[in-house]
C-alpha positions in Angstrom: -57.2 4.9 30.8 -56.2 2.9 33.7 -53.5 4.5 35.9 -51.5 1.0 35.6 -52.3 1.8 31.7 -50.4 4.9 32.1 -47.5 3.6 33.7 -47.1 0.7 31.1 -46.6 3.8 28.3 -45.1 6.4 30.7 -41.7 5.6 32.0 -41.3 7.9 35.4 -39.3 10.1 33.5 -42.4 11.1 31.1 -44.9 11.4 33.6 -46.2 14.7 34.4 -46.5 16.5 37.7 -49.8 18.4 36.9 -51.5 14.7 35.8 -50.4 13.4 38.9 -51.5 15.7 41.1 -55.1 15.9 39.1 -55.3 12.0 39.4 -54.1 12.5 43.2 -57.0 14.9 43.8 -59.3 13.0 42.0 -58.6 9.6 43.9 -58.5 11.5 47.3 -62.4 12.6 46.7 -63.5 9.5 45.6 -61.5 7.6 48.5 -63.5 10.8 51.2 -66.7 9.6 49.3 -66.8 6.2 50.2 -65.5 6.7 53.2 -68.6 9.0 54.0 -70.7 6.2 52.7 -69.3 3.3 54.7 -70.0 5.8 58.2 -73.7 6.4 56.9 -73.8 2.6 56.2 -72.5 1.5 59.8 -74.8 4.2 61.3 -77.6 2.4 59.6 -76.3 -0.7 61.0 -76.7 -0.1 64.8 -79.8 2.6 63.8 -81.8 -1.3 62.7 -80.1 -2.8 65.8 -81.3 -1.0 68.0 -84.6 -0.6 66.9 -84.4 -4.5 66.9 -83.8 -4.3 70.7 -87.4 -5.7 72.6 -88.9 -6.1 69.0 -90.9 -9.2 68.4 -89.3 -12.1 66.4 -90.5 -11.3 62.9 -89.4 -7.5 63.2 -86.2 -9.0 64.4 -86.0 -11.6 61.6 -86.8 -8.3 59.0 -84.4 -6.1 60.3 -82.0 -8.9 60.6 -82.5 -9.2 56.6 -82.0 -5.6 56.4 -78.6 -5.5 58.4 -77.2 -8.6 56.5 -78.5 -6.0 53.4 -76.7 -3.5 54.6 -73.1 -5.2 55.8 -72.9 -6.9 51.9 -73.4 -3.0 50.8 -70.5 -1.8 53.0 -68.2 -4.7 52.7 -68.8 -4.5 48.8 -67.5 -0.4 49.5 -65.0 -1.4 52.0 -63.0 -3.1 49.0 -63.7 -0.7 46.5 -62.0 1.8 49.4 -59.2 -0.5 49.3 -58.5 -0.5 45.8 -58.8 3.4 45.5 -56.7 3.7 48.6 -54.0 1.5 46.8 -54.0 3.4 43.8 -54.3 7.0 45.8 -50.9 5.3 47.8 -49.2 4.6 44.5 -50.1 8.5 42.9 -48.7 10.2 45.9 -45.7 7.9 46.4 -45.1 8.7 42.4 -45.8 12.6 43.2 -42.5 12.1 45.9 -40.4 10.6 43.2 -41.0 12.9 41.0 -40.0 15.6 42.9 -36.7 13.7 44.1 -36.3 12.9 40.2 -32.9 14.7 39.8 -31.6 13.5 42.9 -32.7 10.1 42.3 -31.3 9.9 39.0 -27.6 10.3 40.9 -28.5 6.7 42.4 -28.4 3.1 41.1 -31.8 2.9 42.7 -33.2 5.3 39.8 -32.3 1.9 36.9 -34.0 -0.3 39.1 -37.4 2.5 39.4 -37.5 2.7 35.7 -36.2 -0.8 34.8 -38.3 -3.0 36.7 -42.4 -4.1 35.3 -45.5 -1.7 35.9 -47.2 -4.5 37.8 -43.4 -4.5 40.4 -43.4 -1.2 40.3 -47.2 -0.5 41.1 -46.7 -3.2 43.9 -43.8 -1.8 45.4 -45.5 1.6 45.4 -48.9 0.6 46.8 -46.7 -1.0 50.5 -44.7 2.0 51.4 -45.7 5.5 52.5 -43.2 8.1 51.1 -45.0 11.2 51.6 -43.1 14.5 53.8 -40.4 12.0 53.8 -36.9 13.6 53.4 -34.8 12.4 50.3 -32.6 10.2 52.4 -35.6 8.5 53.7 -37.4 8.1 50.5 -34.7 6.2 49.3 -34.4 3.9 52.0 -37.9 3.2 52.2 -37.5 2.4 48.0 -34.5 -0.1 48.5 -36.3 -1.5 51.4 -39.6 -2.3 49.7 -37.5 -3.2 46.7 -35.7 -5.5 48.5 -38.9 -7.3 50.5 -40.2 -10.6 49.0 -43.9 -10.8 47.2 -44.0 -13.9 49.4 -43.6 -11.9 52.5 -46.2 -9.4 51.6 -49.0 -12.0 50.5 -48.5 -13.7 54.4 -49.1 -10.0 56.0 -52.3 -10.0 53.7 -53.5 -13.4 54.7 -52.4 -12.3 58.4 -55.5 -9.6 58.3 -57.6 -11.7 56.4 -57.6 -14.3 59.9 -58.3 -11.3 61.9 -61.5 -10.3 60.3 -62.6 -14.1 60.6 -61.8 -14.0 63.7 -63.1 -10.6 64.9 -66.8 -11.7 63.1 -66.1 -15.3 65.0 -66.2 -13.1 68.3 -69.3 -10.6 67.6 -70.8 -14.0 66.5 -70.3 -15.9 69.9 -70.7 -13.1 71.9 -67.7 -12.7 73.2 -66.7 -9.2 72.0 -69.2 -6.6 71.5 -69.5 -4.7 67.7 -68.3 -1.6 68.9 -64.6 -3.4 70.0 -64.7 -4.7 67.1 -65.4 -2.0 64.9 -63.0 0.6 66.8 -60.2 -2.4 66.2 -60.9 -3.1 62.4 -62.0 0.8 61.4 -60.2 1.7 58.5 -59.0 4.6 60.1 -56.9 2.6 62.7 -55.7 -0.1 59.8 -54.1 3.1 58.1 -52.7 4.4 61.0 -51.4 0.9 62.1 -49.8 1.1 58.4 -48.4 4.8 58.7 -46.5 3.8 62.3 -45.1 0.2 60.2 -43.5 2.7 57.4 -42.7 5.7 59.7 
């Protein structure tokens, strides 16, 4: 069962701790996994790159196969990473709330957590970082995410999708090398970029 399944037939209130943190732990592993894979990948990468480097032009064509090979692999785990990331975002932002249950039951903000749709909810959820956030904090962050309009959100999504066209339009014409590119776009700076948005 889906965790969005979940959430459609357990309100917040019904949802236990222990589940979440199993799903947590479970999402966390698989998020490290792919995350080890996508390295291996791009090590692979530069690995055929190199050994392009002073190679005749039908070892360069082969490799070149190879690499194209190789970057469909990753991008295909790069969006699987993603969505895992997403959902590991939602279970620990779900693992906050429940432990600021009682308090957030004293707040109007606790009708609007149980009231509003899965899919709202799980969107909401997926944007904002509430973890070793102080109860004060969580709940601003909540009305704040609460408050922001899906229309807002899908132009900060199409706002990265133009900087990956563009960052490959650079490696392309040669004016930015893969490494610059790859230290800007790493996922590892993305969610960083994200942490320092929410902190």
């Amino acid at each position: 069962m889906g965790l969005l399944d979940k959430l459609r037939k357990n309100p917040i209130e019904r949802m236990k701790l222990q589940e979440l943190r199993e799903e947590e732990m479970r999402l966390k592993n698989q998020v490290e996994r792919i995350r080890k894979d996508i390295n291996r990948i791009e090590k692979e990468k530069k690995d055929k790159f190199q050994e392009g480097i002073g190679a005749d032009l039908i070892k360069k064509k082969m490799l070149a196969q190879e690499i194209k090979k190789l970057d469909t692999e990753a991008k295909l785990k790069m969006k699987n990473f993603m969505a895992l990331h997403k959902q590991y975002m939602l279970v620990t932002n779900l693992l906050v709330i429940k432990k600021y249950e009682q308090e957030l039951k004293r707040t109007k903000l606790w009708e609007k957590l149980t009231k509003v749709s899965p899919e709202e909810l799980e969107t909401a959820l997926i944007r904002i970082n509430l973890q070793g956030k102080e109860f004060e904090e969580v709940v601003d962050n909540l009305n704040r995410v609460f408050e922001i309009d899906v229309t807002e959100f899908e132009a900060t999504e199409d706002e990265v999708e133009k900087q990956l066209l563009e960052a490959w339009s650079s490696v392309e014409a040669g004016t930015m090398d893969v490494e610059s590119v790859e230290k800007m776009l790493s996922v590892e700076k993305s969610l960083e970029g994200e942490k320092e948005k929410e902190g």
